[in-house]
N, C-alpha and C positions, 0 to 999 in steps of 0.2 A: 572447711572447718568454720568460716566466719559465717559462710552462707546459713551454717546451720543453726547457727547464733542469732541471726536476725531477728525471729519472732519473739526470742525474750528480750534483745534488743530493743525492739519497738516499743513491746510492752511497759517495760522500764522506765522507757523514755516518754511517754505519753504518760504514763500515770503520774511523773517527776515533774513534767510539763502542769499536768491538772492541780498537783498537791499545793505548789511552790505558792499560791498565795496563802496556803495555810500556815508554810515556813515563816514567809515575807513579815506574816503580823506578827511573830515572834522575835523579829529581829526588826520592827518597824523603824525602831532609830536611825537605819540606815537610808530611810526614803523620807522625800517631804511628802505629808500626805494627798497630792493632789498627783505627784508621780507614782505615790502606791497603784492606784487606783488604774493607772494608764498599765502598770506592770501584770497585775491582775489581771486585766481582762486578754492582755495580748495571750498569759499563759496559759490560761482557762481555756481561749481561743483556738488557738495551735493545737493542745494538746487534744482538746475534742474533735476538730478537724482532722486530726495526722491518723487518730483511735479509727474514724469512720472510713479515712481511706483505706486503711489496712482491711477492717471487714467487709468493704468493697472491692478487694482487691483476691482476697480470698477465695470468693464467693466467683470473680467473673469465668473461673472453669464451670461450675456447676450452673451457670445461667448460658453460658456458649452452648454446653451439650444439648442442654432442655431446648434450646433455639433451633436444635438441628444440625446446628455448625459442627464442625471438627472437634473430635475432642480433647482437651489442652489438661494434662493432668501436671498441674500446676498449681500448688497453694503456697501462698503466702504462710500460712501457719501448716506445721506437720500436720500430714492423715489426708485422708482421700476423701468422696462429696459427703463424709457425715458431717467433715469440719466445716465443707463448702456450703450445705445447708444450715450448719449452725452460726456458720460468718453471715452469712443472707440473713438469718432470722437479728441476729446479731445486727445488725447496720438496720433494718427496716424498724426494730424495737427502739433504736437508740434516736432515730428519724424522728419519726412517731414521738418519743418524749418530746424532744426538742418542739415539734410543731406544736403540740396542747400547752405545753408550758408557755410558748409564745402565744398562742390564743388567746391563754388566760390574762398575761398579762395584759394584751389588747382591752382585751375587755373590759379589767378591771379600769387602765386608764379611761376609758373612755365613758365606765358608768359612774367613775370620779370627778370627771369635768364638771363646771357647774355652770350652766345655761343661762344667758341674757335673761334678766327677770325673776330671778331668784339669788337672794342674797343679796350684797353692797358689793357695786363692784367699782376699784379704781383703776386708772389707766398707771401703772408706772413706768411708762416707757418698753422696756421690752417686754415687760411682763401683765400681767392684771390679776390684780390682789383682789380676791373676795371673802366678803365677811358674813360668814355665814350664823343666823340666829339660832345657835345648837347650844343647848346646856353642856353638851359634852365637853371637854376640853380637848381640842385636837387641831393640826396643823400638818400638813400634805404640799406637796412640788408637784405639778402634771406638766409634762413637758407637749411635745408636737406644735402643729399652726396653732394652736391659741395656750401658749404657757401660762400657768395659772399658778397664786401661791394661795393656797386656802386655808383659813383660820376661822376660829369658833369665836362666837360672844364667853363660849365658859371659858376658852383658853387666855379673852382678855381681862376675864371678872377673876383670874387665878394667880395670873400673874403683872407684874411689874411693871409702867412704861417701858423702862427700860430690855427689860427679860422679854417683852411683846417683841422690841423691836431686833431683839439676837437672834430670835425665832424667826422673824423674817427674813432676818439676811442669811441664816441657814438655809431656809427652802429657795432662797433667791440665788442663792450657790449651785445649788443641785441645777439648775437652771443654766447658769450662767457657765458650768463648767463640763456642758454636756453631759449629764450623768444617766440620759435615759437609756442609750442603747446598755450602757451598762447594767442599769435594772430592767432591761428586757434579758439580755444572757444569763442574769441571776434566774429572773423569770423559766428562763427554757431549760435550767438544770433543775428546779425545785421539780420538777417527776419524778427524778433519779434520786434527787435528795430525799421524799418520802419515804424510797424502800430502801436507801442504802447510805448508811451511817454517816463513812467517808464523806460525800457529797452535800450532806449536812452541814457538815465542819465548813465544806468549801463556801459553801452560799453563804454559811453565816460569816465568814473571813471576809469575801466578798464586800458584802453591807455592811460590813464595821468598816469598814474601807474607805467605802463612800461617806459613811457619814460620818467619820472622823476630820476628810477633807472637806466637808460641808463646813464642818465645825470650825475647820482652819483659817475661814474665810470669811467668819462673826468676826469684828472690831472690840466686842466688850467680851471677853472669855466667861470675866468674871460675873456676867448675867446671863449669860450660854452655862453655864457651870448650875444657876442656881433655876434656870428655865428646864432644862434637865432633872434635875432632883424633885423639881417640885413635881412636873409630869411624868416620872419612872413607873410610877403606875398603872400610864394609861396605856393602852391598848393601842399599837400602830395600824394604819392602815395599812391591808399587806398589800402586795406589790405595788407599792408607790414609795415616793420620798419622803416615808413621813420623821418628824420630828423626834420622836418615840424610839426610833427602829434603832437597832441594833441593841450591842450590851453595853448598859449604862455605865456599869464603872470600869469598863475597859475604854469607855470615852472621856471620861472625866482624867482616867491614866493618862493617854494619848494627851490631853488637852497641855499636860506639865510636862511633856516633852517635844511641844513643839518650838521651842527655841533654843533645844539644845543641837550641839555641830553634829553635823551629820558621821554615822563609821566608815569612814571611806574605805576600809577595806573589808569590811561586811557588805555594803552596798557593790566594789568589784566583785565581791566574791559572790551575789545571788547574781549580776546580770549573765557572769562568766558562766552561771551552773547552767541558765535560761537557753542561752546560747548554743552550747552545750548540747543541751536536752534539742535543740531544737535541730542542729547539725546532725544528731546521731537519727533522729528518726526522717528528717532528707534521706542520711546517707542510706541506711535500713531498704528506703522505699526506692532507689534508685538501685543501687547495686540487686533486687531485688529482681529486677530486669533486665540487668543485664544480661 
């Protein structure tokens, strides 16, 4: 009976895995936001990992027989090799996204960087700030060997000594608190996110994530608050760290609750679901074998 259970089991538990940062921002009182962010990506993680074994798992009768080998009629999900060819297409489509979405984002960091000899560039110690002469207003984190915090001449003709420098220490965050791999995983789901609503909500959960704990990590809120409004406007650059990104006034939200005490028992109660979620699709894949 349980065995038969497994494949909505799985299912369950992998999509509960994927969803929970879309919960998590609903309930963000219960994290500091720089722990969101770490919560996030482990769930995202797992759960798309646990998704691909299954449809790998699937699939290895109908890749044995085509081999010539023995044949093992054996799937993970009910049905015989139409599921097995659909688990294959299934796991190679989901590949496939992941890889172009991480392309893209390579990409895009790397035609973000901005080369010795163009712009003002200062050394800050682990980082190097360039000041790029763009009418535009805008401000971007590029992380790798050479991190980079970049701002415009219009970003500083727009706003405030002060609001310049909240801006910096937001993209010096992103920086400072590892945030690229993170926006490479957002990166490698925005294929899925295009065609499928769900996944939407996740990315954009995601990036409000990071940039809420970016924000956590400004010294003047109250010029982080008014650096924001003035640029809500503007247009972020995508897949980077930019200033812009995410939703404005669910940041400006977040910004009035970060000194309130944490729900301790909202916060037991998402890591225990995480847990949870994570134990049932182990167990799914293991007894699965036996």
């Amino acid at each position: 009976m349980i065995r038969e259970l497994l494949p909505e089991m799985l299912v369950l538990a992998t999509a509960g895995l994927v969803a929970l940062p879309i919960v998590a921002l609903r309930v963000r009182a219960a994290f500091r936001p720089v722990e969101l962010t770490r919560f996030n990506a482990v769930t995202m993680s797992s759960g798309m990992i646990f998704l691909l074994i299954a449809l790998l798992l699937c699939s290895v009768p109908l890749v044995v027989t085509i081999g010539g080998g023995s044949v093992i009629d054996r799937h993970f999900f009910p049905g015989g090799a139409l599921i097995g060819w659909v688990s294959a297409l299934g796991a190679v489509l989901l590949m496939v996204a992941f890889i172009v979405g991480f392309r893209r984002a390579w990409k895009v960091e790397t035609k973000l960087t901005i080369e010795e000899g163009i712009g003002v560039h200062h050394d800050m110690g682990t980082y190097r700030m360039v000041i790029l002469k763009v009418a535009q207003p805008l401000a971007y984190a590029i992380g790798g060997n050479d991190p980079q915090v970049v701002i415009t001449t219009g970003l500083v003709e727009v706003l405030t000594p002060c609001e310049v420098a909240a801006v910096v220490e937001h993209e010096a965050a992103h920086l400072s608190l590892g945030h690229r791999p993170h926006l490479i995983l957002i990166g490698m789901l925005k294929p899925i996110a295009s065609i499928f609503a769900p996944a939407r909500k996740l990315v954009d959960a995601a990036l409000l994530a990071l940039e809420t704990a970016a924000d956590s990590r400004t010294r003047d809120l109250t010029s982080t608050r008014g650096a924001l409004l003035k640029l809500s406007g503007v247009a972020a650059a995508p897949g980077v760290a930019a200033f812009t990104a995410g939703d404005v006034v669910a940041r400006l939200n977040a910004m009035d609750e970060f000194d309130r005490p944490l729900s301790l028992p909202t916060r037991a109660g998402m890591y225990a679901m995480a847990c949870g979620l994570v134990g049932i699709s182990l167990t799914t894949l293991v007894v699965f074998w036996l």
